[in-house]
C-alpha positions in Angstrom: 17.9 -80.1 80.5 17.9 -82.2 76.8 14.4 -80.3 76.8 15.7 -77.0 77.2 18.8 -77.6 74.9 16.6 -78.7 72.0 14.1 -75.6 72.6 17.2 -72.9 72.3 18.4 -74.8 69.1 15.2 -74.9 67.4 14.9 -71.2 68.7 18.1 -70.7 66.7 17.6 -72.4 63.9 13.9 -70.1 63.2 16.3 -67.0 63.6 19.0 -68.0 61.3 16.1 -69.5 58.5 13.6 -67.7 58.8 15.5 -64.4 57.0 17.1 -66.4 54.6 13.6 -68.0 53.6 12.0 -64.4 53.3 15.1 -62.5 51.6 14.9 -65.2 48.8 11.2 -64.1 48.7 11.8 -60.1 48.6 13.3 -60.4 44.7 11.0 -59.9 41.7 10.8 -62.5 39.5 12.6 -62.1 35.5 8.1 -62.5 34.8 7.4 -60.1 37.0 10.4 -57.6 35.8 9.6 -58.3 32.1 6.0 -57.0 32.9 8.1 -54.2 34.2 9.9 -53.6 31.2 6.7 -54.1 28.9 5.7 -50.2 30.5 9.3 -48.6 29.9 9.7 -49.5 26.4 8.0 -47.9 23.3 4.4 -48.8 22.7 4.9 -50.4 19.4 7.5 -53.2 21.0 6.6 -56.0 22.8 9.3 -57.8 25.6 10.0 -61.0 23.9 12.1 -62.3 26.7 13.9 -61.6 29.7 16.7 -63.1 31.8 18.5 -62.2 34.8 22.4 -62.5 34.8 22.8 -61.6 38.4 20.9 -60.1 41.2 22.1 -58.0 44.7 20.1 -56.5 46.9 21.9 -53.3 48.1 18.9 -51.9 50.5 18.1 -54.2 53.3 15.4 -57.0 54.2 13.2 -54.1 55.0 13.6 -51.9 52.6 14.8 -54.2 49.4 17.0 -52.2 46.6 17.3 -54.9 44.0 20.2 -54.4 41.7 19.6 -56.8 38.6 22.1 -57.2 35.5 19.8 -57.9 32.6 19.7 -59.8 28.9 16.3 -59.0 27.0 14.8 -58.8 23.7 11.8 -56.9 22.5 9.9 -57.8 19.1 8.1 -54.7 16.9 4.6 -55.4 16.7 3.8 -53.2 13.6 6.3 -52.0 10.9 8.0 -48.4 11.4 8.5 -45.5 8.7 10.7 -42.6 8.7 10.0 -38.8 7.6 11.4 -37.6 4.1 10.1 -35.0 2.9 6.8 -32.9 2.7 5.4 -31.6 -0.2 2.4 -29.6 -0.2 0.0 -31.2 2.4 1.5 -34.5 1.4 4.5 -36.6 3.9 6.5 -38.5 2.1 7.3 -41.3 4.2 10.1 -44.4 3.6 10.2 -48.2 5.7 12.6 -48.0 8.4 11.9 -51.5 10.1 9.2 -54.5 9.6 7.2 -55.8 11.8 8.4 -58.3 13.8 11.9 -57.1 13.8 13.9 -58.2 17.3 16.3 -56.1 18.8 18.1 -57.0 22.1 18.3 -55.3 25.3 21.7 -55.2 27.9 21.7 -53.6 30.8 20.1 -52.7 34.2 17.3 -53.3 36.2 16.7 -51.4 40.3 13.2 -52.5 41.8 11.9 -50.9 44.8 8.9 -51.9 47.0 5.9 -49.2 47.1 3.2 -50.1 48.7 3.3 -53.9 48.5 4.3 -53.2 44.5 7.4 -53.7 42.9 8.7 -50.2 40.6 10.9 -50.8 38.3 14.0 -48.2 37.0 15.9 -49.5 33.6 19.1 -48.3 32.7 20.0 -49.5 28.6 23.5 -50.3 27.5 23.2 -48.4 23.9 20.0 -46.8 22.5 18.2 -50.0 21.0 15.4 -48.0 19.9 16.8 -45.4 18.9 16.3 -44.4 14.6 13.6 -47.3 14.7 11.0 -44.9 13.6 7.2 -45.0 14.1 4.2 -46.8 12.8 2.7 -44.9 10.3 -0.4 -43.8 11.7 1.7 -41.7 13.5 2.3 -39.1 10.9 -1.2 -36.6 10.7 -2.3 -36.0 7.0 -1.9 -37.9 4.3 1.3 -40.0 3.8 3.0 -41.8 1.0 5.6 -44.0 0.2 8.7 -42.8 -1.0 9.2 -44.1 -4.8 5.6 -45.6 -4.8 2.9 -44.8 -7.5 1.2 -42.2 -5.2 4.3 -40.5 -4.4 5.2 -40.2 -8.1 1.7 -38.6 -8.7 1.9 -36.0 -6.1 5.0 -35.0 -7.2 3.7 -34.5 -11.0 0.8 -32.8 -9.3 2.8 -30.5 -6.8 4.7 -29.4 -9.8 1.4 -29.0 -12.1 0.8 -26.3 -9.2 4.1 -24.8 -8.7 4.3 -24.3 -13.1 0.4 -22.7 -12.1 1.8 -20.6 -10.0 4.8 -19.4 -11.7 2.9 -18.7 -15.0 0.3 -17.0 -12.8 2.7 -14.9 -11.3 4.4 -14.1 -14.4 1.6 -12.8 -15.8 1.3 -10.7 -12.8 4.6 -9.5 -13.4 4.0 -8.7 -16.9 0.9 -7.0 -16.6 2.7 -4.7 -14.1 5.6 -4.2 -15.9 3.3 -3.3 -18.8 1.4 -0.8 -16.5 4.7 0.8 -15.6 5.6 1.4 -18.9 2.5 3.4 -19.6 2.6 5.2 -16.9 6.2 6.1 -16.8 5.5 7.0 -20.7 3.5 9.8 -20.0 6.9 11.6 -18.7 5.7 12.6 -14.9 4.7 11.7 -12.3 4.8 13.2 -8.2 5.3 11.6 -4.7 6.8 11.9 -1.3 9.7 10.4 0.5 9.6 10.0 4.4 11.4 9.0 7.3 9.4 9.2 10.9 7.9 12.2 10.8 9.3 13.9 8.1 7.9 14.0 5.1 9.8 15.3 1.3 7.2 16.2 -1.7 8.6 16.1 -5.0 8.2 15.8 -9.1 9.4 14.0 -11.9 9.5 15.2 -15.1 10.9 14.9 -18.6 10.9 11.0 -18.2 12.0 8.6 -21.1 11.9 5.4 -21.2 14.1 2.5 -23.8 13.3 -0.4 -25.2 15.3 -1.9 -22.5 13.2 -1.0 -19.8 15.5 1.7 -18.6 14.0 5.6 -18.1 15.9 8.7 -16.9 14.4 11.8 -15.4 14.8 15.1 -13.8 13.7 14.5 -10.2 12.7 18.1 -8.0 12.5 18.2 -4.5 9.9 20.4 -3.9 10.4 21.6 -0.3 14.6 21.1 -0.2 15.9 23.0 -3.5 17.3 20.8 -5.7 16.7 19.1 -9.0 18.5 16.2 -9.7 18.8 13.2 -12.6 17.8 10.1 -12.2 18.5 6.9 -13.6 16.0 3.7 -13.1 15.1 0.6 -14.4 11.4 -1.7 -15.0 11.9 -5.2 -13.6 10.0 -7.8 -12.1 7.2 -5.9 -11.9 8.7 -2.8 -9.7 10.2 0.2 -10.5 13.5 1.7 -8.8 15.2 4.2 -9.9 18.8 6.4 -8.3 19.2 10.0 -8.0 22.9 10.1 -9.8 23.4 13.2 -10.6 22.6 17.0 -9.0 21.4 19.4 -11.9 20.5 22.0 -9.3 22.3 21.2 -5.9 20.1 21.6 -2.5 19.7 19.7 0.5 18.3 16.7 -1.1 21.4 13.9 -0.8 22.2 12.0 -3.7 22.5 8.1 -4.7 19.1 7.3 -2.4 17.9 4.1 -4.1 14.1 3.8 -4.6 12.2 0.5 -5.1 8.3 0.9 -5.5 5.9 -1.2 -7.0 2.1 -1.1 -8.1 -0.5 -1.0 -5.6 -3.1 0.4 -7.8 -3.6 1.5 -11.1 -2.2 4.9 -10.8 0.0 4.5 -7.6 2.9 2.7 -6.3 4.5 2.2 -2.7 7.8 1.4 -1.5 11.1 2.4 0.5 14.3 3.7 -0.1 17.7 2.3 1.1 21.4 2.9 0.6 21.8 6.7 1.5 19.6 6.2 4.8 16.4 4.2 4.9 12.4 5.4 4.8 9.1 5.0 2.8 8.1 6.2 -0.3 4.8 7.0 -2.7 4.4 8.0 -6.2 1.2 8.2 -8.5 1.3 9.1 -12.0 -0.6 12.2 -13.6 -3.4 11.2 -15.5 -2.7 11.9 -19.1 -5.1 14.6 -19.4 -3.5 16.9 -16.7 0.1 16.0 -17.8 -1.3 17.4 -20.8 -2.8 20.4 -19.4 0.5 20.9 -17.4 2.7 20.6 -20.2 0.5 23.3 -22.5 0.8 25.6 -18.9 4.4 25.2 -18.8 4.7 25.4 -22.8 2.6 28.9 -22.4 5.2 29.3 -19.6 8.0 29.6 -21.8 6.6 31.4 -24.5 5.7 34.4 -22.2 8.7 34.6 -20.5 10.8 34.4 -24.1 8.3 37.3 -25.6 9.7 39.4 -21.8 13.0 38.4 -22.9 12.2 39.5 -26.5 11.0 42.6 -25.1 13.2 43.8 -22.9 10.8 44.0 -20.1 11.5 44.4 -16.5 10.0 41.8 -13.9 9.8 42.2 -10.1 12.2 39.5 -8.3 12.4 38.1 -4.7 15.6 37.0 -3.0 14.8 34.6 0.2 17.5 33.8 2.4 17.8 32.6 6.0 19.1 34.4 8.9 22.5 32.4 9.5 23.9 34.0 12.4 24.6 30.9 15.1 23.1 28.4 12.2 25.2 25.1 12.2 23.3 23.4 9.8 20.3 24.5 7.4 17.5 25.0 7.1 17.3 27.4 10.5 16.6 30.7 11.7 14.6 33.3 10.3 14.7 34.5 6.6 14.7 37.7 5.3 13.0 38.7 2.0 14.4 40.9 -0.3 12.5 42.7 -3.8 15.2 43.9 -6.9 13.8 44.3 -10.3 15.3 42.7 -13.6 15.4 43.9 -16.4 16.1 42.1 -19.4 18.4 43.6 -22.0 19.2 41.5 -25.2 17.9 38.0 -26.1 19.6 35.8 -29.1 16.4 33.2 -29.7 18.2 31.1 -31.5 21.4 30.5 -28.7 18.8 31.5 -26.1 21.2 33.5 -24.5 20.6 36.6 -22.8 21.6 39.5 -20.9 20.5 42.3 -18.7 20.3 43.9 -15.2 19.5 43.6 -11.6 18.6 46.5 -9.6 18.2 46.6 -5.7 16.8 48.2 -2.9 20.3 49.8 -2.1 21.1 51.2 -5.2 23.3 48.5 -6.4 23.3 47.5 -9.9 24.7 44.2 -11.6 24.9 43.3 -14.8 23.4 39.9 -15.5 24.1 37.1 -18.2 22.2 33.7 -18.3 20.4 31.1 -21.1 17.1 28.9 -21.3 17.5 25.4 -21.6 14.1 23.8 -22.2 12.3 24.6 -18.5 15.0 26.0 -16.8 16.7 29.1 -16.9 19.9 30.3 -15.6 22.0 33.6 -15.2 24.5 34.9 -13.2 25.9 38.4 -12.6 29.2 39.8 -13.8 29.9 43.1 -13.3 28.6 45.7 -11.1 27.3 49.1 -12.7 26.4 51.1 -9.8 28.0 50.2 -5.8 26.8 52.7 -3.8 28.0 50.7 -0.5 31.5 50.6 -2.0 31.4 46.8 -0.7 33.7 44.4 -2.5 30.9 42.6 -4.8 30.6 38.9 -4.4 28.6 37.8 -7.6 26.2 34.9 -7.6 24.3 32.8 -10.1 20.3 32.0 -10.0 19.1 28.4 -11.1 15.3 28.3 -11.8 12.7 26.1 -13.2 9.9 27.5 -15.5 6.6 27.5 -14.6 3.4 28.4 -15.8 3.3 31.6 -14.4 6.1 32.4 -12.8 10.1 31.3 -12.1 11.4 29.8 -8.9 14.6 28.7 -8.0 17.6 28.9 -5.7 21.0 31.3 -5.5 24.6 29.6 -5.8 27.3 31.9 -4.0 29.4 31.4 -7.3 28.7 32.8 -10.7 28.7 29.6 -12.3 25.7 28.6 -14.3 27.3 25.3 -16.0 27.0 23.0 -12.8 25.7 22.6 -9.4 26.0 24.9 -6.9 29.2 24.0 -4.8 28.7 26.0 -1.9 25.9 23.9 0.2 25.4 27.0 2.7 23.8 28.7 -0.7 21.1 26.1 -1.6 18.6 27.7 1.2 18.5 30.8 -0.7 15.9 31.1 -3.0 14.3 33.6 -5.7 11.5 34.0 -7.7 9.7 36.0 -10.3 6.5 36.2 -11.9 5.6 36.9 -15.6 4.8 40.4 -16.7 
C-alpha cells in the first residue's frame, strides 16, 4: 500500500515538474534575441547590448508566443553623412554621426518557434535610427565634403562652366539678334500662320527698324483680305512682333502675338498666342529679289500714275460671294462681275484723283480716290447714269499696287480714310490690270 502511495506521488510530482522545467526552456535567451535584433537593425549598427525587463508567454507550451519588454543599445560601426546638395556630377555631402556613436533602443520583442528556430518581430519606442544618415560609400559618383577644400574647388569650377555657358550663349544671342537685324533691314520678308489644318500665307513689307531694336511693318494676309500694321521688337535672340492696327480690314483678327526665332540663316519658326494659338514660319527675301521686287512694284506705280496721267480706261473685276443662307464668311459661291474705269483728272502732286465706273447694267458712278505710296484708294460719290432706278448704295475700293496689276477688297461704305467697318464686305474683292 506505502508502495503504491509513493508511485502515484512520484507520478504526480513528474506531471506537475516536468512542464514547469520545459516552459522555463521554451524562452529565447536576451543572446539569442540580440542575435535577433543584429538582422532587424540597419547594416551599419551593431547590437551593443541587450536586456530583458520582462517576459510573458501569451501562446501556450506548444505553440510559445513570447512577449518580451526590451532595453538595448546598438553602436555605429562606420561614420554616417547626409545629402546637401548636387552640383554638376558632384554630391556635396556633410557628417551626420561618427563612428562609434551609441544610441539606445526601448521597446518590444514577440518570438515565435518555426521549425525548431526562434523568429523574431521588434516593435521600437521612437525612431532611433531615424536622420542618422548613411556611410558614405552609399552615395554613387563622386562626393565631397561640405566646406572642405574639394568642395570649394568644384564650386569655383561649376561656376567656371556656368560663366562658359552664359558667355557662350550670349554670344549666341547676339549673333542672332545681329542676324535679325539684317534681315529685318531689308524691309520684307513672307510666311504662313497655321492652326491644324489650316494654313494663312502672308507678306511683310515696308519694315523699319530703330536703334532700339523695335521695327513696324505693313503685314498682308494674302488669302483673308486684309493689310494690317504691326509693331515688334528684337530680343534675346527672337523676334515677335503684334498686328495692332487694321489698315485694310478682312478676316484676319487682330492683336495675334508672334514669337519666332532663327532656325537658319534665312528662316525662323515659332507660334502665336494671345488671340488663339498655332504655328508660324517666316523667311526673309534675299536681298537681290527684294530688290528686283521693289523696282517691279516701283515700275508698278509709275505705269499706273502715267494711266492716271492719261486718262486711260482699265478693265476691272468685282468678286463677291453668294450670301444667301451664309452665317459666317467665307461661303457659298461667288459671282464675278467686269465694269471699266476710267480715270478722269489726276493732281500728281496731292495724288488725288478722279473719274468713272461703268457697269454691265448701264450704271455709272462717279469715282474719287488717292495713291499713298503702294496702295491706292477711291470711292464713288455720285451716280451719273441709274438705269435700274435702285437707290445707290456707294462703296469704297482699298488696293495694294503691284507690278502689274491692283488687287484689293470693297468696303460697303464710301470711306477711304479707315478700315472697312462693315465685316460682311471684306470678302468682296476687285482687281485691275495695267493698260
Amino acid at each position: 500500500m506505502k508502495a503504491t502511495i509513493s508511485g502515484i506521488l512520484l507520478a504526480l510530482a513528474l506531471v506537475v515538474v516536468g512542464p514547469i522545467k520545459g516552459q522555463a526552456q521554451e524562452a529565447p535567451t536576451e543572446a539569442q534575441v540580440a542575435e535577433g535584433l543584429s538582422f532587424e537593425i540597419p547594416a551599419i549598427w551593431s547590437v551593443e547590448s541587450l536586456t530583458i525587463q520582462a517576459t510573458q508567454n501569451v501562446g501556450s507550451i506548444v505553440d510559445p508566443d513570447i512577449r518580451m519588454r526590451i532595453r538595448a543599445t546598438a553602436r555605429l560601426q562606420q561614420a554616417t553623412f547626409g545629402f546637401v546638395s548636387q552640383i554638376d556630377d558632384v554630391t556635396v555631402l556633410a557628417p551626420v554621426l561618427p563612428e562609434g556613436h551609441v544610441v539606445e533602443l526601448f521597446g518590444f520583442a514577440s518570438a515565435r518557434l518555426y521549425r525548431g528556430e526562434w523568429e523574431y518581430s521588434f516593435d521600437f519606442q521612437g525612431s532611433p535610427f531615424e536622420g542618422s544618415g548613411a556611410p558614405r560609400s552609399s552615395f554613387s559618383g563622386r562626393t565631397v565634403l561640405r566646406d572642405s577644400h574639394e568642395h570649394r574647388a568644384v564650386i569655383a569650377e561649376a561656376e567656371a562652366r556656368q560663366r562658359s555657358a552664359r558667355e557662350a550663349q550670349q554670344a549666341a544671342i547676339d549673333r542672332d539678334s545681329a542676324r535679325l537685324r539684317h534681315l529685318l533691314g531689308r524691309g520684307e520678308f513672307r510666311g504662313e500662320s497655321s492652326q491644324g489644318g489650316s494654313v494663312w500665307p502672308f507678306e511683310v513689307v515696308d519694315v523699319v527698324l530703330d536703334a532700339n531694336d523695335r521695327f513696324t511693318g505693313q503685314l498682308t494676309w494674302l488669302t483673308l483680305s486684309s493689310v494690317q500694321r504691326i509693331n515688334g521688337i528684337i530680343t534675346n535672340g527672337m523676334m515677335i512682333f503684334e498686328n495692332v492696327e487694321d489698315i485694310q480690314r478682312g478676316d484676319a483678327v487682330l492683336n495675334c502675338v508672334y514669337r519666332l526665332a532663327l532656325d537658319g540663316r534665312e528662316t525662323a519658326l515659332g507660334g502665336f498666342s494671345d488671340c488663339a494659338q498655332g504655328l508660324v514660319q517666316v523667311a526673309f527675301y534675299p536681298e537681290e529679289v527684294i530688290a528686283e521686287r521693289r523696282a517691279r512694284r516701283a515700275a508698278g506705280i509709275v505705269i499706273l500714275r502715267d494711266a492716271l496721267a492719261a486718262g486711260a480706261a482699265v478693265q476691272a473685276r468685282y468678286d463677291e460671294p453668294d450670301r444667301w443662307g451664309c452665317a459666317r464668311l467665307p461661303c457659298g459661291k461667288r459671282t464675278v462681275s467686269e465694269f471699266t474705269i476710267t480715270f478722269e483728272t489726276f493732281d500728281p502732286n496731292d495724288n488725288l484723283f478722279s473719274g468713272e465706273s461703268l457697269w454691265s447694267s448701264g450704271s455709272r458712278y462717279a469715282i474719287e480716290g488717292r495713291i499713298d505710296g503702294e496702295t491706292i484708294a477711291f470711292r464713288e460719290t455720285d451716280i451719273r447714269e441709274n438705269p435700274s432706278n435702285r437707290a445707290p448704295e456707294f462703296q469704297s475700293y482699298h488696293g495694294r499696287i503691284g507690278a502689274e496689276s491692283v488687287t484689293g477688297i470693297v468696303c460697303r461704305d464710301a470711306v477711304i480714310d479707315a478700315p472697312c467697318r462693315d465685316p460682311y464686305a471684306t470678302d468682296t474683292r476687285f482687281s485691275f490690270a495695267f493698260p
